[in-house]
C-alpha positions as CSV (number, residue, x, y, z in Angstrom):
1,X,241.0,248.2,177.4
2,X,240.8,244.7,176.7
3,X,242.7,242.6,179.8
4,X,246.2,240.6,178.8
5,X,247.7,237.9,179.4
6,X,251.0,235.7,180.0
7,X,252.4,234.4,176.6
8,X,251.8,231.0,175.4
9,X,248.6,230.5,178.3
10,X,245.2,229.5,177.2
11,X,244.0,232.6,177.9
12,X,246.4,234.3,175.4
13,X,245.6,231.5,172.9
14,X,242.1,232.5,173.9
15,X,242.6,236.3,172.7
16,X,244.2,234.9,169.3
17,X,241.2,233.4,168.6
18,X,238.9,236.0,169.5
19,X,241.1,238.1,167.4
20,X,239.4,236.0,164.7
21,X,235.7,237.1,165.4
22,X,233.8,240.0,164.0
23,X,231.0,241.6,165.0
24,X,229.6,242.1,160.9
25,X,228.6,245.6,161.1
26,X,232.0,246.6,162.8
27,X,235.3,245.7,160.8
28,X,237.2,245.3,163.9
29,X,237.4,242.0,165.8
30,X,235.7,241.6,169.3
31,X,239.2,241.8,171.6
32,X,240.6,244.8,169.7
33,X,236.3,246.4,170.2
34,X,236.4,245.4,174.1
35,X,234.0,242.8,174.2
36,X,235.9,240.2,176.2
37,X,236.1,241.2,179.2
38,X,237.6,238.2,181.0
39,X,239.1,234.8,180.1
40,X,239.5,232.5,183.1
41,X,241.3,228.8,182.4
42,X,241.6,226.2,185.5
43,X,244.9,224.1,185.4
44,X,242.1,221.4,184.0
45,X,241.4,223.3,181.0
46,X,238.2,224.5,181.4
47,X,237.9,227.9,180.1
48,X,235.1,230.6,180.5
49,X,235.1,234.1,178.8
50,X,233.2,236.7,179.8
51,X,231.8,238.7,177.2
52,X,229.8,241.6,175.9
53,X,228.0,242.7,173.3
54,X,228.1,246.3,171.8
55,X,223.9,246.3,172.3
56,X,221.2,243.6,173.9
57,X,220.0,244.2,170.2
58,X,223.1,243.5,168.6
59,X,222.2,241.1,165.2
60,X,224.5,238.8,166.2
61,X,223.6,238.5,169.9
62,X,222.4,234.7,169.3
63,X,225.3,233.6,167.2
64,X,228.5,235.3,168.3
65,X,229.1,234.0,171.9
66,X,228.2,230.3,170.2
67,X,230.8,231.3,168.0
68,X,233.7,232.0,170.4
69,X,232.8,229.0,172.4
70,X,233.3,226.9,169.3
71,X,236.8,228.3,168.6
72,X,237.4,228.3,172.0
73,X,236.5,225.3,172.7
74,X,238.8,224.0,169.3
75,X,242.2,225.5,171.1
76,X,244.8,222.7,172.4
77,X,244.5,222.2,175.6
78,X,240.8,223.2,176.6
79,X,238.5,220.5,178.2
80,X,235.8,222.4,178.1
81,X,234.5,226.3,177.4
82,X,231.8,228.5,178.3
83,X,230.9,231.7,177.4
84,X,229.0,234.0,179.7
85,X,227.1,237.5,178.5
86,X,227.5,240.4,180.7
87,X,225.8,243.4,180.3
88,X,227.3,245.2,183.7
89,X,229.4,246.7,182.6
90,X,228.0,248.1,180.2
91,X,229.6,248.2,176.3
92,X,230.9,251.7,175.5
93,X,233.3,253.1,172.6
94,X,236.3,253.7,175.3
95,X,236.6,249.8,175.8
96,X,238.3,249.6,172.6
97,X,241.8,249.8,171.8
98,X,244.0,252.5,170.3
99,X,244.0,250.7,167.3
100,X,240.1,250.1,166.9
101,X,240.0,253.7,167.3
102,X,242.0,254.6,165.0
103,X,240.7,252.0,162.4
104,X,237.4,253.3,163.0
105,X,238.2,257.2,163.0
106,X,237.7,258.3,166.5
107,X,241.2,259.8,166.5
């Protein structure tokens, strides 16, 4: 399950906007699939994410985590943001959310 966090933080400003990026083979967005697995904000407001991908051959492996940076990167409050891809852990289907799940019929 994707990790939570306090209302109104960066971090949960974070998860909005990774709420906003799709993986384009998969119509769920990349917090609700499991993909971020850790958003980390100093009291300066440098943020880092870490992130996965569903594959190390995903199509979008040299885009997405660009991507988030960006809109990272664009939320009030950030000085800076980095994005970091993880493989260990490894990606699997139990990462996501009851609601991916169920959007893409695993229930």
């Amino acid at each position: 399950m994707p990790p939570t966090y306090p209302p109104d933080s960066v971090e949960a400003r974070a998860v909005d906007i990774h709420r906003t990026c799709y993986d384009p083979e998969i119509p769920v967005d990349i917090y609700e699939l499991g993909l971020i697995y850790k958003i980390d904000a100093d009291a300066s407001g440098n943020v880092t994410v870490l992130m996965t991908l569903t594959s190390p051959g995903c199509p979008v492996a040299g885009s997405l985590p660009g991507e988030v940076e960006q809109k990272v990167q664009n939320i009030e409050g950030v000085n800076s943001a980095r994005v970091e891809v993880v493989w260990d852990l490894a990606w699997n289907p139990s990462m996501m959310t009851e609601a991916a799940k169920l959007q893409l019929g695993f229930f």
